[in-house]
KOLLUMMI-397698 format. One record per atom (N, C-alpha, C): atom name; residue in three letters; x, y, z. Coordinates in steps of 0.02 Angstrom, whole numbers. Layout:
BEGIN
ATOM   a    r      xx      yy      zz
ATOM  CA  ALA       X       Y       Z
...
This chain:
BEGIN
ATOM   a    r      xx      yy      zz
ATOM   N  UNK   -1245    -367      90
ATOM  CA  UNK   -1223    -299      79
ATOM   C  UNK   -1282    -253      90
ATOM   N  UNK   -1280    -207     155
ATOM  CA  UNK   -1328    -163     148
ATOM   C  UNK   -1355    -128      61
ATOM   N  UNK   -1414     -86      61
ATOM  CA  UNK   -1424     -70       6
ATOM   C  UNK   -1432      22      21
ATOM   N  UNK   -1418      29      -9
ATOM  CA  UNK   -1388     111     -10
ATOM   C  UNK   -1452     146     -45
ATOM   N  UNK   -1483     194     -10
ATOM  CA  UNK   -1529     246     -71
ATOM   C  UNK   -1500     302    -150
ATOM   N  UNK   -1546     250    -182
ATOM  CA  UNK   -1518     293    -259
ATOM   C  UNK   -1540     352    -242
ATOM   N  UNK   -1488     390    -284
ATOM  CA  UNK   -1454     474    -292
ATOM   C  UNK   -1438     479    -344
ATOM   N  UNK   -1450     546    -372
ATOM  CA  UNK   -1460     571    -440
ATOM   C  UNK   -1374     571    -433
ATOM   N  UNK   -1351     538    -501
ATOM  CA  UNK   -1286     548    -493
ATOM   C  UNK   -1249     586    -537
ATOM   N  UNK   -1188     640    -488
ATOM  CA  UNK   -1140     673    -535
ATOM   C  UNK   -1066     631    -542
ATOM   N  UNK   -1060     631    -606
ATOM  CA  UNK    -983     600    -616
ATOM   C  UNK    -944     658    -598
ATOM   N  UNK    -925     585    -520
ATOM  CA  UNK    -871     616    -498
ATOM   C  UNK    -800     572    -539
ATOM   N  UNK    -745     622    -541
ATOM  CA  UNK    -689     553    -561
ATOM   C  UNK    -619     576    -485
ATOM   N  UNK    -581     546    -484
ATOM  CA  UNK    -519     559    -446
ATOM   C  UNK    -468     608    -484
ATOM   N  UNK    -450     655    -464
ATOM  CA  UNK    -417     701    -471
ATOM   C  UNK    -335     697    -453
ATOM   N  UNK    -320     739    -403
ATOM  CA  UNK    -273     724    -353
ATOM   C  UNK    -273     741    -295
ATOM   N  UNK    -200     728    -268
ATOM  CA  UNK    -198     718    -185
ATOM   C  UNK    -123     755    -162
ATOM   N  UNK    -154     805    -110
ATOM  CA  UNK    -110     824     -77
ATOM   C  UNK     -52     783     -10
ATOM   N  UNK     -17     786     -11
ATOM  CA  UNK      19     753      42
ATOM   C  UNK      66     794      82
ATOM   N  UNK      52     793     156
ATOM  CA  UNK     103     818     190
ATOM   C  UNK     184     778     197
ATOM   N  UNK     231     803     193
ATOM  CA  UNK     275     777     187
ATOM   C  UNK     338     806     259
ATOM   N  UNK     384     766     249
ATOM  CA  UNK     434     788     304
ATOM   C  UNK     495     801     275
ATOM   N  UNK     501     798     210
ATOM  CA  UNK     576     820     183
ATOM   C  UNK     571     808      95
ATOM   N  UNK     530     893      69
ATOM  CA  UNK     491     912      25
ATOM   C  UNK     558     906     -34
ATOM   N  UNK     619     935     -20
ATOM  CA  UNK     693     912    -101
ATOM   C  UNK     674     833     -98
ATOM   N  UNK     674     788     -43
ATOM  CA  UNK     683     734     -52
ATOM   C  UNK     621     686     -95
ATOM   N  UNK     557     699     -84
ATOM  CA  UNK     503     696    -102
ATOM   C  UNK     488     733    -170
ATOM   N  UNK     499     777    -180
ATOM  CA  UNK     516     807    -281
ATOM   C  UNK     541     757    -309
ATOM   N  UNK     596     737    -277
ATOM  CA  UNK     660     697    -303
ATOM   C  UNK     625     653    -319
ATOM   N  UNK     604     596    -282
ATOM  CA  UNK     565     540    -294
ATOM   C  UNK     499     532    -334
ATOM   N  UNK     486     576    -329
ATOM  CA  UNK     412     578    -380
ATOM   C  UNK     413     593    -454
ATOM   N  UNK     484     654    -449
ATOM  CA  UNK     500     670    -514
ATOM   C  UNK     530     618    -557
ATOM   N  UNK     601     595    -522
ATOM  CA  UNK     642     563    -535
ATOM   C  UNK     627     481    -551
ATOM   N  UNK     602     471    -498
ATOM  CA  UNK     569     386    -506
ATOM   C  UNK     521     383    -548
ATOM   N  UNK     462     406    -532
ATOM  CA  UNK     409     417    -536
ATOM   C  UNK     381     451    -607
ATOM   N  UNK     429     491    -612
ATOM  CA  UNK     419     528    -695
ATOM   C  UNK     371     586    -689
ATOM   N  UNK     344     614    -630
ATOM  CA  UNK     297     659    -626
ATOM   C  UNK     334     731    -646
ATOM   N  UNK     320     760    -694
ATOM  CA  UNK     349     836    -685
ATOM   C  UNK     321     915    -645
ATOM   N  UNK     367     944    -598
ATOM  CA  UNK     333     989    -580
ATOM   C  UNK     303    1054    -609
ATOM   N  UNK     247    1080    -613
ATOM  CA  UNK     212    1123    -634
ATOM   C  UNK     208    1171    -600
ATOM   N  UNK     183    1182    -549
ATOM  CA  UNK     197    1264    -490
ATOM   C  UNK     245    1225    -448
ATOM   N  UNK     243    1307    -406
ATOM  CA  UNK     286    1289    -319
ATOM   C  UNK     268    1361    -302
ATOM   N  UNK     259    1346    -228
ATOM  CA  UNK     253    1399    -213
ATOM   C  UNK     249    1415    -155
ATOM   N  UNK     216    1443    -102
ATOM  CA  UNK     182    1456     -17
ATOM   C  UNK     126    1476     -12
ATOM   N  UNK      89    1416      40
ATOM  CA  UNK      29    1423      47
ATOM   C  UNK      14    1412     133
ATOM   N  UNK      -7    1468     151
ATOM  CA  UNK     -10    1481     245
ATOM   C  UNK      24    1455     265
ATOM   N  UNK     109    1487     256
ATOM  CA  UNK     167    1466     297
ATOM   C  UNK     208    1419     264
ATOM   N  UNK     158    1350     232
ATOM  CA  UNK     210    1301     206
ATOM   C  UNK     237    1295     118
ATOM   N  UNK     276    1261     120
ATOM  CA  UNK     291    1268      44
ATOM   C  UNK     259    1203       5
ATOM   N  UNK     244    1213     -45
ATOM  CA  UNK     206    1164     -93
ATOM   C  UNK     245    1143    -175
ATOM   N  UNK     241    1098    -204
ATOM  CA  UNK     266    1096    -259
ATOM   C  UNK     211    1048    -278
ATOM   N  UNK     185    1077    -353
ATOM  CA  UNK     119    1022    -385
ATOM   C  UNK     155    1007    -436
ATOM   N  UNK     155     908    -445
ATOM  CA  UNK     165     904    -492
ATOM   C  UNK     111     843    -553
ATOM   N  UNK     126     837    -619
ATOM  CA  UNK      85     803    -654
ATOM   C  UNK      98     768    -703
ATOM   N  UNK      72     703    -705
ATOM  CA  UNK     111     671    -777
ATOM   C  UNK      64     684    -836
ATOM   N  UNK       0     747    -831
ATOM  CA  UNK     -26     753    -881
ATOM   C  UNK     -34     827    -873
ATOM   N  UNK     -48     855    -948
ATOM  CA  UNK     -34     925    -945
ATOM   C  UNK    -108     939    -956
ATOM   N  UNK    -157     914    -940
ATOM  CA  UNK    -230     935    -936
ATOM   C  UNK    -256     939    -867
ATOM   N  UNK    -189     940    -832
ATOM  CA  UNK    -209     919    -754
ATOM   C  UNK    -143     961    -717
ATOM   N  UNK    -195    1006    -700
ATOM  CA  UNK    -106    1049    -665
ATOM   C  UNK     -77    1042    -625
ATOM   N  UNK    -110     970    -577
ATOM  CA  UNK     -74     937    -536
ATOM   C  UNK    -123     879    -510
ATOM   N  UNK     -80     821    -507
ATOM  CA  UNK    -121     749    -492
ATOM   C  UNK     -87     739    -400
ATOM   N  UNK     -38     756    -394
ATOM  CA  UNK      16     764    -332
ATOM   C  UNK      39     808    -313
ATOM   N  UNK      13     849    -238
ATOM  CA  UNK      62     911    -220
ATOM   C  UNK      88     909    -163
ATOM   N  UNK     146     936    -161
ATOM  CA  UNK     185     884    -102
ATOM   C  UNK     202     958     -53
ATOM   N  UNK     169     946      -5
ATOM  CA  UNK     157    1002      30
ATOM   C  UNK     221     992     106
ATOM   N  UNK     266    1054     136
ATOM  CA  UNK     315    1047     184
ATOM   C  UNK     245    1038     243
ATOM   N  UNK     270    1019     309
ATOM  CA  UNK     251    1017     352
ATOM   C  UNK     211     956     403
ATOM   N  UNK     240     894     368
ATOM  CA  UNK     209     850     429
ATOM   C  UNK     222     822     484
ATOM   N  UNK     182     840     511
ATOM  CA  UNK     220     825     592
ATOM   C  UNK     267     749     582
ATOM   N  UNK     303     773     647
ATOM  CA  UNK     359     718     660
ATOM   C  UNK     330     664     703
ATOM   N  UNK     265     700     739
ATOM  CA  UNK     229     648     806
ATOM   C  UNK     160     635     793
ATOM   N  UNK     167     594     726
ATOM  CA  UNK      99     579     694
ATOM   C  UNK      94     492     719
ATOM   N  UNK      68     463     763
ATOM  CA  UNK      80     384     782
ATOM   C  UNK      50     325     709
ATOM   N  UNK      32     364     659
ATOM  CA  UNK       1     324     607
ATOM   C  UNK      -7     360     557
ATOM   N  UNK       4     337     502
ATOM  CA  UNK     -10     365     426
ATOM   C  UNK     -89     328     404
ATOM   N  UNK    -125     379     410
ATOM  CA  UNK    -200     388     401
ATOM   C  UNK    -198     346     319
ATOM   N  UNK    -133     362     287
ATOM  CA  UNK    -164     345     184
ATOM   C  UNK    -150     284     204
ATOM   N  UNK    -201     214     156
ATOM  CA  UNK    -201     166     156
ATOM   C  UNK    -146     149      87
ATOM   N  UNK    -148     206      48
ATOM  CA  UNK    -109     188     -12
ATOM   C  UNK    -170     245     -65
ATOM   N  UNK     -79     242     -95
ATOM  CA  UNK    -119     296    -155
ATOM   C  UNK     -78     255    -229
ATOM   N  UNK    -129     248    -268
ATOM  CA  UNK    -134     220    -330
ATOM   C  UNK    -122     244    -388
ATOM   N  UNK     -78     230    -430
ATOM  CA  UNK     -92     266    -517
ATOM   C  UNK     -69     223    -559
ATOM   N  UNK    -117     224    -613
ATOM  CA  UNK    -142     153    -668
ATOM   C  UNK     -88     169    -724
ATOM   N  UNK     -79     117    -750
ATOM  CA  UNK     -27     130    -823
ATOM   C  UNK     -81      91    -855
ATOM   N  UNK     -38      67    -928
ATOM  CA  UNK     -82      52    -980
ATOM   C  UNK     -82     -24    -981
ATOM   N  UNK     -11     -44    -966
ATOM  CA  UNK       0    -106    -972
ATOM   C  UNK      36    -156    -948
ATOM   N  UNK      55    -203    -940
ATOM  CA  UNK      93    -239    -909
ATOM   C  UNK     173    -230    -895
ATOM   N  UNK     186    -211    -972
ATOM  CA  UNK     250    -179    -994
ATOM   C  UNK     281    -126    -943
ATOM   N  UNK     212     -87    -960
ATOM  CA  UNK     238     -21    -900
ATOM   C  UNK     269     -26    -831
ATOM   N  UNK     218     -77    -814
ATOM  CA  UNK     212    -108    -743
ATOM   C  UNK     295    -120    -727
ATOM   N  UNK     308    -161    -786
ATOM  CA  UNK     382    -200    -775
ATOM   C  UNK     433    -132    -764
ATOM   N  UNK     418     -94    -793
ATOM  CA  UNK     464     -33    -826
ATOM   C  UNK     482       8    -747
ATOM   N  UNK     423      31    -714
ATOM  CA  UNK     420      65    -670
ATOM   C  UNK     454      15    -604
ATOM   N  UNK     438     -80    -595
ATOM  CA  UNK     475    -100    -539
ATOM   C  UNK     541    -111    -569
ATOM   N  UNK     557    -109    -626
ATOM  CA  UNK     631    -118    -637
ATOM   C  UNK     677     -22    -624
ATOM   N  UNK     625      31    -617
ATOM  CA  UNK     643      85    -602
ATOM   C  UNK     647      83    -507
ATOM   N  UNK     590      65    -499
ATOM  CA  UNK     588      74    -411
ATOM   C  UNK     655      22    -367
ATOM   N  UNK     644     -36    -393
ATOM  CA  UNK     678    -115    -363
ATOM   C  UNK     737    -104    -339
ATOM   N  UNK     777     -50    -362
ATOM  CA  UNK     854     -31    -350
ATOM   C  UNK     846      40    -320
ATOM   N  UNK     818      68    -319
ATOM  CA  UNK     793     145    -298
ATOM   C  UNK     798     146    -222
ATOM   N  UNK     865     186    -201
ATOM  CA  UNK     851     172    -113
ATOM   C  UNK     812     209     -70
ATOM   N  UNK     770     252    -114
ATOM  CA  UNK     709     292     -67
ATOM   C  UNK     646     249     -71
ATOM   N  UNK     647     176    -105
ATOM  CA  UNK     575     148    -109
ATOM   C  UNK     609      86     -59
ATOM   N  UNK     537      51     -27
ATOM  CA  UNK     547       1      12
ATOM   C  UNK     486     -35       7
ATOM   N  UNK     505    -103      39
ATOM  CA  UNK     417    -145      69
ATOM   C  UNK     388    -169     -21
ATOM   N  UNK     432    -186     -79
ATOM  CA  UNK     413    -203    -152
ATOM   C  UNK     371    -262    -127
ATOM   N  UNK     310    -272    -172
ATOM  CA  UNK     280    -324    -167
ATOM   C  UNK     221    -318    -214
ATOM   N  UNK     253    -346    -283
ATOM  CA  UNK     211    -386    -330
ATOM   C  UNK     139    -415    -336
ATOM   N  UNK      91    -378    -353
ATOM  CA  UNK      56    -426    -324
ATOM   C  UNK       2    -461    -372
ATOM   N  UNK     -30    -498    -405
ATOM  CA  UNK     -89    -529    -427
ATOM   C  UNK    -134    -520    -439
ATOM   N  UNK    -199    -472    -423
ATOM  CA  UNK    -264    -482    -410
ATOM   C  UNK    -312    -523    -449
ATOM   N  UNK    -295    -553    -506
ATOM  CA  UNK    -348    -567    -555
ATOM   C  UNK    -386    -520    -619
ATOM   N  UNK    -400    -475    -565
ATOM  CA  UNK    -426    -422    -647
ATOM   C  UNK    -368    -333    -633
ATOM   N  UNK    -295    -362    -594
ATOM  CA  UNK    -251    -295    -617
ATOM   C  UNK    -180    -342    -560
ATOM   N  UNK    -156    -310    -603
ATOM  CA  UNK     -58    -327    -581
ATOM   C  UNK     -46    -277    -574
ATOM   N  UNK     -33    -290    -505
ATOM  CA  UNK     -10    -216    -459
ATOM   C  UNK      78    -221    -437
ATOM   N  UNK     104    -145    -414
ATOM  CA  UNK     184    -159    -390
ATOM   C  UNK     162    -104    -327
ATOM   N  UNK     162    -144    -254
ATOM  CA  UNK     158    -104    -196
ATOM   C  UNK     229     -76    -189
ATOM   N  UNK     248      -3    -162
ATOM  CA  UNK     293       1    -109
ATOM   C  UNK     275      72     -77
ATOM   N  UNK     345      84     -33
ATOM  CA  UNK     341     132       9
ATOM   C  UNK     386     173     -45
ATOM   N  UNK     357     237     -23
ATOM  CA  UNK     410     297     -61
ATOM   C  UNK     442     322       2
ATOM   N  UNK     488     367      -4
ATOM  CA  UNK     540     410      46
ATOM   C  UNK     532     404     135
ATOM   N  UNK     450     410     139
ATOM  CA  UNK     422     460     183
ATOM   C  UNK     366     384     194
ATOM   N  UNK     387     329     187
ATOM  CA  UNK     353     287     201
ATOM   C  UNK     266     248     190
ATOM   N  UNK     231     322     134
ATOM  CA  UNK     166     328      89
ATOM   C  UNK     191     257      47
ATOM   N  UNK     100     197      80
ATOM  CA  UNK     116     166      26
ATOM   C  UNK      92     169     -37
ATOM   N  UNK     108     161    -108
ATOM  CA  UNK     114     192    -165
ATOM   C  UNK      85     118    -208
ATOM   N  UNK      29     110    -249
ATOM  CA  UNK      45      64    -282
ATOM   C  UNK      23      83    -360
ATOM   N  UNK      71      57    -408
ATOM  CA  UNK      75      57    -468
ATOM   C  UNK      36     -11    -497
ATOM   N  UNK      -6      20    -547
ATOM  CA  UNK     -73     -53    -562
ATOM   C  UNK     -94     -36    -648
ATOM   N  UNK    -107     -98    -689
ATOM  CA  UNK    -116    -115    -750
ATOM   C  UNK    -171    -158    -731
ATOM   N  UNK    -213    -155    -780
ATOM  CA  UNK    -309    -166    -761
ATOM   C  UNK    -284    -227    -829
ATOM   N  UNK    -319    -299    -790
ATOM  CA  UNK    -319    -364    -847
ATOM   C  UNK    -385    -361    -882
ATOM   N  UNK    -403    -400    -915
ATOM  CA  UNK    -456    -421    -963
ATOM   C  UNK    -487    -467    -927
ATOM   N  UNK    -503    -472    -846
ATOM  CA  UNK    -522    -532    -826
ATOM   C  UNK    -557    -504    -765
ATOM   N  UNK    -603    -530    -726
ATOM  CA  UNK    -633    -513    -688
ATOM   C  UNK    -629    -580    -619
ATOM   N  UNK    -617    -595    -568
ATOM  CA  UNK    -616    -636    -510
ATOM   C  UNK    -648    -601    -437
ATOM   N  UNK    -675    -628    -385
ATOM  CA  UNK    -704    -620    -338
ATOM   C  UNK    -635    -588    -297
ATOM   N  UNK    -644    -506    -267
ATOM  CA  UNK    -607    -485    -222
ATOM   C  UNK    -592    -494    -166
ATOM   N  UNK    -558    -499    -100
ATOM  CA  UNK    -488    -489    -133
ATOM   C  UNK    -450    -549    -174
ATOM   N  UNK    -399    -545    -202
ATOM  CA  UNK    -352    -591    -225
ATOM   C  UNK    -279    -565    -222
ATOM   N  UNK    -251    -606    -186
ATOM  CA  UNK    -187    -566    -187
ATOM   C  UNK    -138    -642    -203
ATOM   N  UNK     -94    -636    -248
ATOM  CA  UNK     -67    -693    -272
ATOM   C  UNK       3    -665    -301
ATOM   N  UNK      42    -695    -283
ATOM  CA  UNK     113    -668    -312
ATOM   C  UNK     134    -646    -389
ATOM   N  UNK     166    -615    -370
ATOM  CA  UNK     170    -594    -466
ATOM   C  UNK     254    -559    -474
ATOM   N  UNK     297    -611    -529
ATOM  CA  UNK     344    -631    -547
ATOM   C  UNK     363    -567    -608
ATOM   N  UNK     360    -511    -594
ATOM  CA  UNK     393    -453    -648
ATOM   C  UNK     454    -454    -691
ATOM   N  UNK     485    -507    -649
ATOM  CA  UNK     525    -517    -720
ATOM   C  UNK     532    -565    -764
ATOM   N  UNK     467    -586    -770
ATOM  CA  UNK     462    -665    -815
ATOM   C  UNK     426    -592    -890
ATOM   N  UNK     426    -627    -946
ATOM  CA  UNK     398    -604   -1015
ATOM   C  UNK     327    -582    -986
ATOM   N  UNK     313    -526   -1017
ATOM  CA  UNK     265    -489   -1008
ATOM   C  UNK     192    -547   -1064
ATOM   N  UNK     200    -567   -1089
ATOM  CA  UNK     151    -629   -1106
ATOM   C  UNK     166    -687   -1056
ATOM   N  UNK     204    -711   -1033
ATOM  CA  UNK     181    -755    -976
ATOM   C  UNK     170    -755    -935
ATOM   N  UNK     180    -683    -910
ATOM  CA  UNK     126    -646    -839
ATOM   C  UNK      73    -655    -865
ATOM   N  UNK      36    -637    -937
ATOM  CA  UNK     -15    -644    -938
ATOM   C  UNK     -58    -700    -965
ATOM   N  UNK     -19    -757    -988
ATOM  CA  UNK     -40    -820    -994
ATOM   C  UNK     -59    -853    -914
ATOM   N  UNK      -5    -847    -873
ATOM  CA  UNK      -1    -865    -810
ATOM   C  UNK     -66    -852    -764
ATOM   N  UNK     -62    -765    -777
ATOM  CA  UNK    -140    -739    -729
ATOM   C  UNK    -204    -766    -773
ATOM   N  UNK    -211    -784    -833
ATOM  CA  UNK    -269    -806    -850
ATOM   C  UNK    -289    -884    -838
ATOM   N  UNK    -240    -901    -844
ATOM  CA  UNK    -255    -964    -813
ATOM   C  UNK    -269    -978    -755
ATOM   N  UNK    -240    -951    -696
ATOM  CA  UNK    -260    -945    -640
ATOM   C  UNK    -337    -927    -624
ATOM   N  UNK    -360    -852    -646
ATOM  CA  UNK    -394    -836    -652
ATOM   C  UNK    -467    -867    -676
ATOM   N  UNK    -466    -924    -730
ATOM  CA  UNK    -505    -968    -762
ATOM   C  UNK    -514   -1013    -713
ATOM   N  UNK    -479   -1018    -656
ATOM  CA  UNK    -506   -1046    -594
ATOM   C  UNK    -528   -1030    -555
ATOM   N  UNK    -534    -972    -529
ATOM  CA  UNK    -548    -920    -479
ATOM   C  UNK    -642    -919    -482
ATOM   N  UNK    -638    -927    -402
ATOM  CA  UNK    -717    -908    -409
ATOM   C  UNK    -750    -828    -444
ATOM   N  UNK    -804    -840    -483
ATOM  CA  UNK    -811    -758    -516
ATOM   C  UNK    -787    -747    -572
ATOM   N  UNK    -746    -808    -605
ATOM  CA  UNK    -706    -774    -685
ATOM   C  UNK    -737    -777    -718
ATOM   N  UNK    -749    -685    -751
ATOM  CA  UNK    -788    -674    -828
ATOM   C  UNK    -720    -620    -855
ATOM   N  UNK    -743    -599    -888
ATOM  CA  UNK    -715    -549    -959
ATOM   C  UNK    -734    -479    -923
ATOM   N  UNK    -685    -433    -900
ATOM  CA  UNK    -684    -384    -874
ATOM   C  UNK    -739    -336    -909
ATOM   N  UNK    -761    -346    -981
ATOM  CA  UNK    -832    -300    -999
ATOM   C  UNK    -897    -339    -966
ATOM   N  UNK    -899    -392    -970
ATOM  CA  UNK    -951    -421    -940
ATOM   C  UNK    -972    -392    -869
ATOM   N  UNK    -927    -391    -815
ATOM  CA  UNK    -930    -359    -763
ATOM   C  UNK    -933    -291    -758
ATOM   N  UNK    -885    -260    -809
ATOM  CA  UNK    -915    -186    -809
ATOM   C  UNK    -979    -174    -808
ATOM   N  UNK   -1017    -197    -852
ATOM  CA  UNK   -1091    -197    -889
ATOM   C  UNK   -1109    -208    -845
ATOM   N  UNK   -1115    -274    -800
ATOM  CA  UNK   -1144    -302    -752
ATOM   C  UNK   -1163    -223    -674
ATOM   N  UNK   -1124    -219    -686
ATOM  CA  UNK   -1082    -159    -616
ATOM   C  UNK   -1126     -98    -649
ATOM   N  UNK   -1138     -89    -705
ATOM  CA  UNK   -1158     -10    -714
ATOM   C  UNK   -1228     -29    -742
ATOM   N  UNK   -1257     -88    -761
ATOM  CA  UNK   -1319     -85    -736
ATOM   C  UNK   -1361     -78    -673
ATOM   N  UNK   -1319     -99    -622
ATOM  CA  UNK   -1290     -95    -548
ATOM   C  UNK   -1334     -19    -533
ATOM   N  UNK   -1268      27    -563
ATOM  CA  UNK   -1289      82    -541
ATOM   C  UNK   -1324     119    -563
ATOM   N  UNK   -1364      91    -613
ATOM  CA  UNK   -1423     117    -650
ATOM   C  UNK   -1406     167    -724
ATOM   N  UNK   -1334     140    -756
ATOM  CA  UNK   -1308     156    -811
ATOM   C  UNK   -1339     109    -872
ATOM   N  UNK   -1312     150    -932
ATOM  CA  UNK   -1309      91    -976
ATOM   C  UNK   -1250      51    -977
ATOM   N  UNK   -1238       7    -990
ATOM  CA  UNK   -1203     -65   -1005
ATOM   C  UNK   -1147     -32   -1050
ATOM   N  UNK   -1075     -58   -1018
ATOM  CA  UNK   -1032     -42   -1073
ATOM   C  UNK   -1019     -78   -1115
């Protein structure tokens, strides 16, 4: 791994993300509706229309779903856009919301070792993934199937055991610590 020159660092954190869209009622719909995001403004901004919305009210918008993307775009530039829940539970909650939902597509469960993720496509074909962070740490990538509707303790009996095999398994603080001595932090 190349080595990068240390820089005085500002915490940055992730905010949100604008997205051009091609059919902005339909896209509310899904974000609100599925998704649980509520909208906070709307409005026009140079020509197009915008609606911001947020699942936290300290944040006046995490998603703003902006009219206007071209129709003759040969590739969607986002690799995927991400947002964390708390827990496994959730996880289940949201693919038992999406799984039947006919604006989501491409579901796929997935494993990693230190987070259980639920990939799909929303409306407009953005892939979207929904992710719960484990207590476990394994060498990236890992992508391993993951069974959402088995008991939310034997997803997680299941991934730890696995995991206890995996090249790299420690205790997700261990690696934190490890990682932010890294970057010249203290140790969490």
């Amino acid at each position: 791994m190349p080595q990068t020159q240390q820089v005085d660092r500002i915490p940055l954190s992730m905010s949100h993300i604008g997205l051009y869209v091609y059919d902005l009622p339909r896209m509310e719909d899904f974000y609100t509706r599925v998704l649980g995001f509520t909208v906070t403004d709307r409005g026009k901004v140079r020509g197009a229309d915008i609606v911001f919305t947020s699942w936290d009210p300290k944040d006046h918008h995490q998603v703003a779903l902006v009219s206007g993307r071209p129709k003759d775009l040969p590739f969607n530039h986002i690799n995927q856009i991400s947002f964390r829940v708390a827990a496994v539970e959730d996880l289940q909650a949201i693919w038992r919301r999406v799984k039947d939902e006919p604006g989501a597509s491409d579901l796929r469960p997935m494993d990693h070792g230190n987070a259980w993720s639920l990939y799909f496509r929303d409306p407009e074909g953005n892939r979207l993934e929904v992710f719960c962070d484990t207590q476990w740490y394994i060498e990236q990538p890992c992508l391993e199937d993951l069974d959402l509707s088995l008991p939310a303790e034997q997803i997680r009996a299941k991934s730890e055991a696995y995991c206890r095999t995996a090249p790299g398994f420690k205790p997700i603080k261990q690696y934190q610590s490890e990682i932010a001595r890294k970057m010249g932090l203290e140790p969490v």
